[in-house]
C-alpha positions in Angstrom: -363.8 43.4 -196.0 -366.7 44.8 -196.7 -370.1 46.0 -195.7 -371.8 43.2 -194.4 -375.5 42.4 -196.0 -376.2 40.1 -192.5 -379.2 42.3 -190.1 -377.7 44.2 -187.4 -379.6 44.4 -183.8 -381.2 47.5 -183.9 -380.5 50.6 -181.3 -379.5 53.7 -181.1 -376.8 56.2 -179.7 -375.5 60.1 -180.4 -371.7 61.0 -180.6 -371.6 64.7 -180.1 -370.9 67.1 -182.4 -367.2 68.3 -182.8 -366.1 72.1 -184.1 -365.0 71.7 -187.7 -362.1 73.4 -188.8 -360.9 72.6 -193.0 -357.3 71.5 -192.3 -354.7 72.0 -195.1 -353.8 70.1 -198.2 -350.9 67.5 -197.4 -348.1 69.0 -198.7 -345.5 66.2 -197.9 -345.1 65.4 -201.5 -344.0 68.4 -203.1 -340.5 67.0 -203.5 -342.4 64.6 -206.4 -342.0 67.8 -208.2 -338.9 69.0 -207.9 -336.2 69.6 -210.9 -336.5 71.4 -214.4 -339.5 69.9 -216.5 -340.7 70.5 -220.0 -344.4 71.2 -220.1 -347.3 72.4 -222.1 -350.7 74.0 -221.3 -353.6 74.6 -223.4 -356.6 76.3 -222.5 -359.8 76.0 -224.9 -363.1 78.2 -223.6 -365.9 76.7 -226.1 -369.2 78.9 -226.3 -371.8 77.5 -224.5 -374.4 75.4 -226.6 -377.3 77.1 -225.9 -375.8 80.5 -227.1 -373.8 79.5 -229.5 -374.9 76.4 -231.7 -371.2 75.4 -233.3 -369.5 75.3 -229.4 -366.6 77.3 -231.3 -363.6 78.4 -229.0 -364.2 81.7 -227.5 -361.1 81.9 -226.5 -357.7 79.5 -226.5 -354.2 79.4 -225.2 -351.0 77.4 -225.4 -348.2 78.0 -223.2 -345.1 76.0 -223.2 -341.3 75.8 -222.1 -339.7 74.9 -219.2 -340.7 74.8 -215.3 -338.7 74.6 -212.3 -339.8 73.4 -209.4 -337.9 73.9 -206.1 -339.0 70.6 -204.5 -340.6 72.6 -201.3 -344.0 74.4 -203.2 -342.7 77.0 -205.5 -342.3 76.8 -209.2 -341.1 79.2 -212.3 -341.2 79.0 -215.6 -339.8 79.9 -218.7 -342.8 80.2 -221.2 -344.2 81.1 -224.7 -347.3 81.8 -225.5 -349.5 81.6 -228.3 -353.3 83.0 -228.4 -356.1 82.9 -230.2 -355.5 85.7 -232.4 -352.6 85.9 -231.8 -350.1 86.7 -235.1 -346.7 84.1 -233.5 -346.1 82.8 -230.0 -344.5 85.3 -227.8 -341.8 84.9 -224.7 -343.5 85.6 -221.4 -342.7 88.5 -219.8 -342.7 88.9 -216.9 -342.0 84.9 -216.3 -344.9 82.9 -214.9 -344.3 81.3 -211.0 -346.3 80.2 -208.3 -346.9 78.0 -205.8 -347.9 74.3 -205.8 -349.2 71.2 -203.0 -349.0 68.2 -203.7 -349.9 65.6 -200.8 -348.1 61.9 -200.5 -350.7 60.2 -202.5 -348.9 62.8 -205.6 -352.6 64.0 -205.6 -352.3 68.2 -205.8 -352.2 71.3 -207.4 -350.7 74.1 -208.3 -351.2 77.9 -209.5 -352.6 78.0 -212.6 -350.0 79.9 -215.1 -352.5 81.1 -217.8 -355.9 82.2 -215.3 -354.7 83.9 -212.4 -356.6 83.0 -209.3 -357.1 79.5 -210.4 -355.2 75.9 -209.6 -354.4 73.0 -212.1 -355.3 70.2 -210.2 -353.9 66.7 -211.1 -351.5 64.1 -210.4 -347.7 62.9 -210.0 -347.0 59.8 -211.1 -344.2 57.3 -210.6 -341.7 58.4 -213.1 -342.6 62.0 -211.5 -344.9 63.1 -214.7 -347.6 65.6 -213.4 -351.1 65.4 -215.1 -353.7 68.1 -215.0 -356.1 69.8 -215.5 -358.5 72.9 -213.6 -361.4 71.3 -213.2 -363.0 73.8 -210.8 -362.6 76.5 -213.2 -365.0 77.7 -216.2 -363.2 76.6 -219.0 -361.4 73.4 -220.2 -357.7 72.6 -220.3 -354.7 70.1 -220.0 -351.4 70.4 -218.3 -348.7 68.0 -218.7 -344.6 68.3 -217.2 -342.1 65.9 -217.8 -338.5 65.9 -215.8 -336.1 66.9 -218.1 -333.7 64.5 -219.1 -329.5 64.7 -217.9 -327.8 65.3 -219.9 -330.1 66.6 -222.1 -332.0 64.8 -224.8 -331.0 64.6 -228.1 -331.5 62.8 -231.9 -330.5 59.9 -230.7 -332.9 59.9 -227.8 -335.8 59.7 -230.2 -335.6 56.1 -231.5 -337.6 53.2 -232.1 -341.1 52.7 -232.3 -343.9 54.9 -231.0 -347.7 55.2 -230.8 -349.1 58.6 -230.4 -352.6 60.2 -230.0 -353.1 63.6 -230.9 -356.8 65.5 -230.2 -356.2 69.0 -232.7 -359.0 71.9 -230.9 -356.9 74.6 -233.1 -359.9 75.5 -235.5 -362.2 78.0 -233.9 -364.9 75.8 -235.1 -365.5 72.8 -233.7 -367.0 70.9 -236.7 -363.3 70.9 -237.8 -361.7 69.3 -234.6 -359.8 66.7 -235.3 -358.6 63.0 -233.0 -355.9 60.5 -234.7 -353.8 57.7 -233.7 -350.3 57.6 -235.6 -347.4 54.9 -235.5 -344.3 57.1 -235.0 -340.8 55.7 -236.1 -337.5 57.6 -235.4 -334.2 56.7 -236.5 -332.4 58.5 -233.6 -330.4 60.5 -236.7 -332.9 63.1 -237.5 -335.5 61.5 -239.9 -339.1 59.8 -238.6 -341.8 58.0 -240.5 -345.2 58.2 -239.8 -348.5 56.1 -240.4 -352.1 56.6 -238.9 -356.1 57.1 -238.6 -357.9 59.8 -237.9 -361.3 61.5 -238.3 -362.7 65.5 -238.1 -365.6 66.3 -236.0 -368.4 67.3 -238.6 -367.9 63.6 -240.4 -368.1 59.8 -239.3 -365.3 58.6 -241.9 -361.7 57.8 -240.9 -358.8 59.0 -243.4 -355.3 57.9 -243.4 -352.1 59.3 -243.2 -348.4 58.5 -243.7 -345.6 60.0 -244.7 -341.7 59.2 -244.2 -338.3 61.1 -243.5 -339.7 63.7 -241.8 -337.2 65.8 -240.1 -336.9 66.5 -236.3 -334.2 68.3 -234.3 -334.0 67.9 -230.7 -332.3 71.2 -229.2 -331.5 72.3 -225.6 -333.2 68.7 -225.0 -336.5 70.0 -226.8 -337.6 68.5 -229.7 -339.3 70.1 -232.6 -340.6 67.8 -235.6 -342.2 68.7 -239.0 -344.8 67.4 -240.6 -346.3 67.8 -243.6 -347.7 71.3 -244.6 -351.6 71.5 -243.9 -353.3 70.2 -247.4 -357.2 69.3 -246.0 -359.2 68.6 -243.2 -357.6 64.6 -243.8 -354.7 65.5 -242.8 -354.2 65.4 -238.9 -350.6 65.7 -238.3 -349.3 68.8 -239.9 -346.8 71.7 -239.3 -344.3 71.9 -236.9 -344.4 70.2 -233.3 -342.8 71.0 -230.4 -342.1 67.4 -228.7 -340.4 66.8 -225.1 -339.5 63.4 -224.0 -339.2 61.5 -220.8 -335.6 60.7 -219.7 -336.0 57.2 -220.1 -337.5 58.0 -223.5 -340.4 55.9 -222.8 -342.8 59.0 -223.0 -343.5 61.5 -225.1 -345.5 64.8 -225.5 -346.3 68.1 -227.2 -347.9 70.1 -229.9 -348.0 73.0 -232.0 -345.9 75.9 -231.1 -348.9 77.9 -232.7 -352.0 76.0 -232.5 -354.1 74.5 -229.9 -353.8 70.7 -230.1 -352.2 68.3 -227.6 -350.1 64.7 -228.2 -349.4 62.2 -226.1 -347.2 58.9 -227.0 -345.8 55.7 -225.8 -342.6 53.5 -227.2 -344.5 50.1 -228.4 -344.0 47.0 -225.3 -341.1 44.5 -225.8 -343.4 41.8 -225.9 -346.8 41.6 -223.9 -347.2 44.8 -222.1 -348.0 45.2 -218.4 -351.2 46.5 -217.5 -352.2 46.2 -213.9 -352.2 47.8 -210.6 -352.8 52.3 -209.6 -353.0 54.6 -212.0 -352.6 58.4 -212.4 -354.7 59.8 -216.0 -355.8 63.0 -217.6 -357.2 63.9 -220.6 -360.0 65.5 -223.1 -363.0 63.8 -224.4 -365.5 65.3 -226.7 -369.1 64.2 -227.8 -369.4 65.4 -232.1 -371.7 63.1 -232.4 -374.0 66.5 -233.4 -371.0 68.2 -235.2 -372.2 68.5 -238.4 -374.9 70.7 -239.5 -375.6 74.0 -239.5 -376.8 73.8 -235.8 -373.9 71.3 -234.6 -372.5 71.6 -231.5 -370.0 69.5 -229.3 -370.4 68.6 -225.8 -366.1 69.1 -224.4 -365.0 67.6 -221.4 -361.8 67.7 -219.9 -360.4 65.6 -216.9 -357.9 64.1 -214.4 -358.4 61.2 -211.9 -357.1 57.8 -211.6 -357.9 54.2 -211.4 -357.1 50.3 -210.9 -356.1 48.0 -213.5 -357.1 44.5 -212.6 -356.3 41.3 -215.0 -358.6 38.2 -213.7 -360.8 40.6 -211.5 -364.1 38.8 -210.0 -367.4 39.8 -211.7 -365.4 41.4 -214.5 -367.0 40.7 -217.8 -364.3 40.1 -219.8 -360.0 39.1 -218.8 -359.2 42.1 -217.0 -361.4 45.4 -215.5 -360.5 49.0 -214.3 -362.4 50.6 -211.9 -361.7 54.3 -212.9 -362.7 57.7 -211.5 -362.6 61.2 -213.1 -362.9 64.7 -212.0 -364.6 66.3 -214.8 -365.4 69.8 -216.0 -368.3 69.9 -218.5 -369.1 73.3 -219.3 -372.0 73.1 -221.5 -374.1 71.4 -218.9 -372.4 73.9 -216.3 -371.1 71.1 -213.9 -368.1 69.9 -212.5 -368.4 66.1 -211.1 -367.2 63.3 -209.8 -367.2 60.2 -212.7 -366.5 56.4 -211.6 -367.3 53.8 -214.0 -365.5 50.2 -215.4 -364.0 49.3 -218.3 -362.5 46.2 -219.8 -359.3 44.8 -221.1 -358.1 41.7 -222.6 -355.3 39.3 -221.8 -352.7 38.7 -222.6 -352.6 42.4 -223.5 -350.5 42.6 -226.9 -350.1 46.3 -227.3 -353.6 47.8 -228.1 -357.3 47.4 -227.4 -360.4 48.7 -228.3 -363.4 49.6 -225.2 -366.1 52.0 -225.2 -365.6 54.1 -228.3 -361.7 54.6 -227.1 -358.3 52.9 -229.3 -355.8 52.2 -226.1 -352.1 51.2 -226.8 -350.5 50.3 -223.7 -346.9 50.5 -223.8 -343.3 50.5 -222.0 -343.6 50.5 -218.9 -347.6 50.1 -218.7 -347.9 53.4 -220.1 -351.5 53.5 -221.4 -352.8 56.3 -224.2 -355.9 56.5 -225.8 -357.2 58.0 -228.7 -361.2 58.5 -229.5 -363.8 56.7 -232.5 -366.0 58.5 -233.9 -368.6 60.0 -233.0 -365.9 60.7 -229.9 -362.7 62.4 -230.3 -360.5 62.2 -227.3 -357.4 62.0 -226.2 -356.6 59.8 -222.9 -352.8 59.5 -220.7 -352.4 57.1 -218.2 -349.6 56.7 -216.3 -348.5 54.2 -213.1 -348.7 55.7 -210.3 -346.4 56.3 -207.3 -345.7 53.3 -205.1 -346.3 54.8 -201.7 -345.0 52.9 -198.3 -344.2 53.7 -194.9 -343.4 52.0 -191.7 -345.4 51.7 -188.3 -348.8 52.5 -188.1 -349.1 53.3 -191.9 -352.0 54.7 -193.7 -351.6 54.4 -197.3 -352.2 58.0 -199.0 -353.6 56.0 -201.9 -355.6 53.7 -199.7 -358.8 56.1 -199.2 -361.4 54.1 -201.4 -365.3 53.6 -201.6 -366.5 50.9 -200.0 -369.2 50.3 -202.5 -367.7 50.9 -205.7 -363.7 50.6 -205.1 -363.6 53.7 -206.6 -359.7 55.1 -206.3 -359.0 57.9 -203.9 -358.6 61.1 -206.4 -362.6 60.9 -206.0 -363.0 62.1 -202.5 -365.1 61.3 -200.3 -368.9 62.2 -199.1 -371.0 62.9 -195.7 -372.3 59.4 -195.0 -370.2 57.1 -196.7 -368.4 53.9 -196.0 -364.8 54.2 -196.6 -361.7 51.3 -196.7 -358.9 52.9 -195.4 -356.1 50.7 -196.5 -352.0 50.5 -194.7 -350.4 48.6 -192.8 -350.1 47.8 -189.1 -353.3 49.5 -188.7 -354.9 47.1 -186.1 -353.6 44.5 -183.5 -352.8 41.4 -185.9 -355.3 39.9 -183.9 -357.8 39.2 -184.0 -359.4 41.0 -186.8 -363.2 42.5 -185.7 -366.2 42.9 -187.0 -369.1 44.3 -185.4 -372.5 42.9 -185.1 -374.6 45.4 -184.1 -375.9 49.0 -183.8 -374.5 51.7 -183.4 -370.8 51.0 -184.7 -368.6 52.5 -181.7 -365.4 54.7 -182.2 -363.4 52.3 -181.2 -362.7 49.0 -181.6 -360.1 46.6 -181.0 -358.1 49.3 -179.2 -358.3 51.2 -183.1 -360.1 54.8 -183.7 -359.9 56.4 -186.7 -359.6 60.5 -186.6 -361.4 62.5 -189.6 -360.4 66.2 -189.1 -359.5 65.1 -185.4 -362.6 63.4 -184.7 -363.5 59.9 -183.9 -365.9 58.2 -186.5 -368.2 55.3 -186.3 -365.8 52.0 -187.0 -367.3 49.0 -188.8 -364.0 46.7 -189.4 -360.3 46.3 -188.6 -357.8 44.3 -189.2 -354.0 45.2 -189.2 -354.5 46.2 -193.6 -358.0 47.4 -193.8 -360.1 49.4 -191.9 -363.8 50.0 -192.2 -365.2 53.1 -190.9 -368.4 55.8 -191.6 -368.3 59.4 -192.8 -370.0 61.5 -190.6 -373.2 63.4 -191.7 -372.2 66.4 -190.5 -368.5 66.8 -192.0 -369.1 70.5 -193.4 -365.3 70.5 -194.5 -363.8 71.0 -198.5 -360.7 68.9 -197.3 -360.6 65.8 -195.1 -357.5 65.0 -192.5 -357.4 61.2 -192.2 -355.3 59.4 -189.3 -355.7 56.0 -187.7 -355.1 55.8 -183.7 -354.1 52.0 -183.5 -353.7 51.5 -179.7 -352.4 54.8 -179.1 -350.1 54.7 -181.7 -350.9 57.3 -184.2 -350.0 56.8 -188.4 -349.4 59.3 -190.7 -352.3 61.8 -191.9 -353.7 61.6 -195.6 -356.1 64.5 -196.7 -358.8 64.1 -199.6 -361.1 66.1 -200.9 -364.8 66.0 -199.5 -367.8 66.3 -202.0 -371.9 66.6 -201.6 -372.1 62.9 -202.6 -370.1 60.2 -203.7 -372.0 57.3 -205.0 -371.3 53.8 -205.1 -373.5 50.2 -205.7 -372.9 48.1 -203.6 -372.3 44.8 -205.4 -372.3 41.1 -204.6 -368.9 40.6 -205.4 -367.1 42.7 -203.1 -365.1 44.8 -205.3 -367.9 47.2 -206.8 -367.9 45.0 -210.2 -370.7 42.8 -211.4 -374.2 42.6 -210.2 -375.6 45.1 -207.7 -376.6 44.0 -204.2 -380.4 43.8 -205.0 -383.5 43.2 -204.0 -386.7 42.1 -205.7 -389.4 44.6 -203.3 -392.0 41.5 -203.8 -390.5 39.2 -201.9 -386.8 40.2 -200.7 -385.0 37.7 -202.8 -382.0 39.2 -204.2 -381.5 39.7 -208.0 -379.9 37.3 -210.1 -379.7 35.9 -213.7 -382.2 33.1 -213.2 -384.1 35.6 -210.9 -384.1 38.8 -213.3 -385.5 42.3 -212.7 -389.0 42.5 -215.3 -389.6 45.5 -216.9 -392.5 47.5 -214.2 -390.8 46.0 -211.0 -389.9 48.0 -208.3 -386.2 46.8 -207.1 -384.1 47.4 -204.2 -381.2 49.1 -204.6 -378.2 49.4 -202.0 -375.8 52.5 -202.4 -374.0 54.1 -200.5 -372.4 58.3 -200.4 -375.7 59.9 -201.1 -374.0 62.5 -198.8 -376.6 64.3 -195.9 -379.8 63.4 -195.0 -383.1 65.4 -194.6 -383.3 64.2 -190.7 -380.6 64.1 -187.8 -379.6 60.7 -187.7 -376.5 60.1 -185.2 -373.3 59.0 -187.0 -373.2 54.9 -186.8 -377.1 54.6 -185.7 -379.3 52.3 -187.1 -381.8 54.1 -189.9 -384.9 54.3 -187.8 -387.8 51.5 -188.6 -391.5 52.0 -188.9 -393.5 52.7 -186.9 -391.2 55.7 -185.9 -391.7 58.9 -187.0 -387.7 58.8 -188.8 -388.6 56.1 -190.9 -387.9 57.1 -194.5 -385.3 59.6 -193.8 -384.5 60.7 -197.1 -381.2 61.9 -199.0 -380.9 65.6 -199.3 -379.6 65.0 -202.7 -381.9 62.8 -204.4 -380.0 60.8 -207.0 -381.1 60.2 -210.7 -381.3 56.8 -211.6 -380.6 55.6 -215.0 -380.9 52.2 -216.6 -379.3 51.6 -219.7 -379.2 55.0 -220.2 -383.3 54.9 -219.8 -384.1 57.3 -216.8 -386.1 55.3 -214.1 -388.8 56.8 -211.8 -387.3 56.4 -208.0 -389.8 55.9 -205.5 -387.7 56.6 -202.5 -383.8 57.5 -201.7 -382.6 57.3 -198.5 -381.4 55.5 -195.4 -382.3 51.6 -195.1 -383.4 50.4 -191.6 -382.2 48.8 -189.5 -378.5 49.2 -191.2 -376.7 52.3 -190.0 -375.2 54.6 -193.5 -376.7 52.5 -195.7 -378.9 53.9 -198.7 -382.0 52.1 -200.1 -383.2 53.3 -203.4 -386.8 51.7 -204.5 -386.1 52.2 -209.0 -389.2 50.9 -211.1 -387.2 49.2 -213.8 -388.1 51.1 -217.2 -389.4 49.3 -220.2 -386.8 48.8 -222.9 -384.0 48.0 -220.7 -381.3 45.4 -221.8 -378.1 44.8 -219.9 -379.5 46.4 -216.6 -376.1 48.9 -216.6 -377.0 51.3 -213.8 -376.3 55.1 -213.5 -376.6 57.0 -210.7 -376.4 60.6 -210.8 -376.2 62.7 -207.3 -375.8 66.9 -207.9 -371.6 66.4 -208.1 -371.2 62.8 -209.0 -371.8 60.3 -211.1 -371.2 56.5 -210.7 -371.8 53.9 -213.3 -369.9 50.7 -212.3 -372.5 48.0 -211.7 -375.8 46.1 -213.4 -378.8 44.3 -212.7 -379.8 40.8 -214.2 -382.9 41.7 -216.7 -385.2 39.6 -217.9 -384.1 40.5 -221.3 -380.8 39.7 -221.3 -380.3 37.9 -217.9 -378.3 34.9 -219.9 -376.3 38.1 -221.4 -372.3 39.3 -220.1 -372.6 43.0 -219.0 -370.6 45.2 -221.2 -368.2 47.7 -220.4 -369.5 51.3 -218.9 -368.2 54.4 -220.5 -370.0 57.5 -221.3 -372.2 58.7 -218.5 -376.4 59.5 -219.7 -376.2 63.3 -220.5 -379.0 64.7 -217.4 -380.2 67.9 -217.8 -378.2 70.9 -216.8 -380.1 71.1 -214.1 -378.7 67.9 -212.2 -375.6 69.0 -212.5 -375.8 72.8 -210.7 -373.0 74.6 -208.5 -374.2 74.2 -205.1 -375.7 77.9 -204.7 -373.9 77.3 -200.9 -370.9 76.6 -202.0 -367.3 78.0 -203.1 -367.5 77.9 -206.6 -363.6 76.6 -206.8 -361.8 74.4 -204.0 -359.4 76.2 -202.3 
């Protein structure tokens, strides 16, 4: 259940403020990882645009091989590497090894192998696949390990049909990136055929390729396949590949042994493929839509995250809708943030799909890759992810999601925002409570909820959801999470904590469809026979704008005119975007009487559409619901994908901040 839109009475109360200390990562998972894996990294530093017009690699790195990890935090590897410059790849001496976390969710990290100092960040998913990427450093990259098979893979191992993506970064300059899609068919004897689409960077046209018999060897359990000698910027596959395959041969992955690309691949579905549920992803996306030219440039991203899959969802435009969220690290606008936005999907789901400038083929298993369409290369791996239960008072690791936006838990969370902690046995199974007035206590029902030890406002609970508000003053890079139901006490979940994480609040209460809003005239909410007109100033409901420029107490009612509070105001005054049209925002802050709720006032731009909204805090952005416009109020919303390009200067490293998470 969700924030209620009904008036609450109005009053006020303090808790007191508690010593903060950052608790540790959860590091009950670390036995996800645990075996020998086959993996490969690639790091790609891209000059920045504004110094250097092409964006072309400054510096790049592949490492690949094999990785152990001991199940209990430690890992070490067997590795070559190949640099930029470099003349062959080299054996790595002395071996690469570290140390790694992963929490119960399979949400972690781990030392980064290449850039000393730094972690990859990422994701275990169910069949024990870790995706990631370091997102909090100043470069881009991609880090993928697969479990090696027992006994080891072979020939026959590589049978059947495949789709595979493949993004190719290995020329310096980046008018000659490459993205493709490819149907791969191995015999299991040796010998594969080949036949696919791609297109370079510096042109819009699509070329295609095919080619049969190729050879591959598998060896050790590795593979290594070889493609056609490199004949012009048409041909995407080419050379030798290193590939490494899933034990139940349902995945594959690899690249050049020297080069700087990066494949991902899927066996085809028997029949419709399943598509629905948690999902762990990574992957690279790049904007060449300016490629070409002799002041070109490409905007690279690189990312890991996760999100739902949900066939038949309410307010979805179309059969089936994700609600997605990314940790991205865009180094040409010097940011690292926080990306939620929806996308769509058809059923029944017959292999592949097209949404948002992105080819999908979901496979075996629900395996889902994605390759980009111009002007977008990209390359996109989503895996399912871990089914995590427990017994007794159980807090699901997963279960930490946006109230507003159902955004999935790799986003974090932000000073001020509603959270739905989801378990089971979590409240008395009766009966379940909501409460109807200000301010929300710390307990209720006999339930408290404990972030970083401390009681928190509580909104709702019932015995599989809980309700409850951020405090303002969390100060903390890592949040501890535990539910107290009637002295009882559940496991603890930790997630990251971030300035702001912002979600609309929507009328359907699962963050899809139309926003929550208000015409200012008159109060009446939004809606397609009641559209927003170009000039109007509309209501918007939001919450994780993160602190406030006043000390309101945690659960109290946003104060109401005449006081001299009224207006409190978010100390990170979001952007506010409208069909990717930037709209002036008149105010940003709390909404009386409600208690951590955010009112923006937007005057809707002229030119608007579909009503898609944007909105943009200093580490996040969230782009997951519309408003009904009078231009196209009798129009579907379409899918949200790319995020409106801000300046640089929305997207800054807090100055007061670690410039990497610990």
């Amino acid at each position: 259940m969700r924030l209620a839109r009904a008036l609450l009475v109005l009053s006020a109360a303090a808790w007191p403020a508690a010593a903060q200390t950052t608790p540790l990562w959860d590091s009950s998972g670390d036995g996800l990882l645990n075996g020998t894996y086959y993996f490969r990294h690639v790091v790609w530093d891209v000059g920045n645009t504004q110094l250097n017009p092409l964006s072309n690699l400054n510096y790049a790195v592949a490492l690949y091989g094999t990785v152990v990890f001991d199940g209990k935090g430690n890992y070490s590897m067997t590795a070559t590497e190949y640099g930029l410059g470099s003349k062959q790849p080299t054996a790595v001496t002395p071996a690469p090894s570290g140390t790694y976390t992963i929490a119960a969710s399979g949400h972690g990290m781990m030392d980064n192998p290449i850039v000393s100092g730094d972690a990859v960040h990422g994701v275990v998913s169910a069949q024990g696949i870790f995706l990631g990427s370091s997102t909090e450093g100043s470069y881009n990259d991609l880090f993928i390990a697969v479990p090696a098979s027992s006994p080891a893979a072979t020939n026959a191992s590589f049978s059947g049909s495949y789709w595979l993506s493949e993004m190719d970064m290995s020329n310096t300059g980046s008018n000659l990136w490459s993205s493709s899609l490819f149907s791969v068919r191995p015999n299991g004897a040796g010998k594969v055929d080949i036949t696919g689409t791609g297109y370079v960077a510096g042109g819009s046209a699509s070329a295609t390729e095919s080619a049969s018999a190729l050879p591959y060897a598998f060896t050790n359990g590795a593979g290594l396949v070889t493609f056609p000698n490199y004949a012009s910027t048409a041909l995407f596959l080419y050379g030798a590949k290193n590939l490494y395959i899933s034990p139940d041969g349902n995945f594959i992955f690899g690249g050049s042994p020297a080069g700087f690309d990066f494949f991902v691949g899927v066996r085809e579905a028997s029949g419709a493929s399943s598509f629905t549920g948690l999902y762990d992803q990574a992957g690279i996306a790049a904007d060449v839509s300016a490629a070409s030219g002799s002041n070109g440039y490409v905007l690279l991203d690189t990312y890991y995250g996760s999100f739902s899959a949900v066939p038949g969802a309410a307010g979805c435009p179309a059969a089936g809708c994700t609600v997605e969220h990314q940790r991205i690290q865009d180094l040409q606008y010097s940011s690292v943030f926080d990306f939620t936005y929806f996308d769509t999907f058809p059923q029944p789901l017959a292999g592949s799909y097209t949404s948002s400038g992105v080819n999908y083929v979901v496979g075996a298993k629900g395996i889902r890759i994605g390759s980009g369409i111009s002007p977008f290369l990209a390359l996109n791996v989503a895996l399912p992810a871990p089914n995590v239960t427990g017994t007794g008072v159980f807090l699901s690791p997963q279960g930490v999601v946006n109230d507003a936006s159902y955004t999935p838990f790799t986003a974090g969370i932000a000073p001020g925002e509603y959270l739905v902690l989801f378990g089971s046995n979590l409240a008395p199974t009766s009966p379940s409570l909501q409460v109807n007035s200000v301010p929300f206590q710390n307990i209720l029902n006999g339930v408290q909820v404990l972030i970083n030890g401390n009681p928190v406002p509580i909104y709702y609970v019932s015995p599989g959801q809980i309700s409850v508000l951020v405090p303002y003053g969390i100060s903390t890079s890592i949040a501890q999470i535990q539910v107290v139901n009637n002295g009882v006490k559940s496991n603890s979940t930790t997630v990251w904590v971030n300035a702001t994480s912002p979600g609309v609040f929507t009328q359907i209460t699962n963050g899809l469809g139309y926003a929550a809003a208000l015409h200012s005239v008159d109060y009446t909410p939004l809606t397609p026979l009641h559209p927003a007109q170009p000039g109007e100033i509309v209501l918007l409901y939001v919450g994780g704008l993160g602190a406030v420029d006043q000390s309101v107490a945690d659960g109290a009612a946003a104060p109401a005119p005449p006081s001299p509070l009224a207006n409190v105001i978010s100390a990170n005054a979001p952007l506010v975007y409208i069909d990717g049209i930037q709209a002036t925002v008149n105010f940003a802050g709390l909404a009386p009487p409600f208690a951590g709720l955010y009112q923006l006032n937007v005057v809707v731009p002229t030119g608007v559409t579909n009503g898609a909204l944007a909105i943009l805090g200093p580490d996040s952005t969230a782009m997951q619901a519309y408003i009904p416009v009078a231009a196209s109020s009798k129009a579907k919303p379409a899918a949200i994908r790319r995020a409106p390009r801000a300046p640089a200067a929305v997207h800054p490293r807090l100055p007061n901040s670690p410039r990497r998470r610990p």
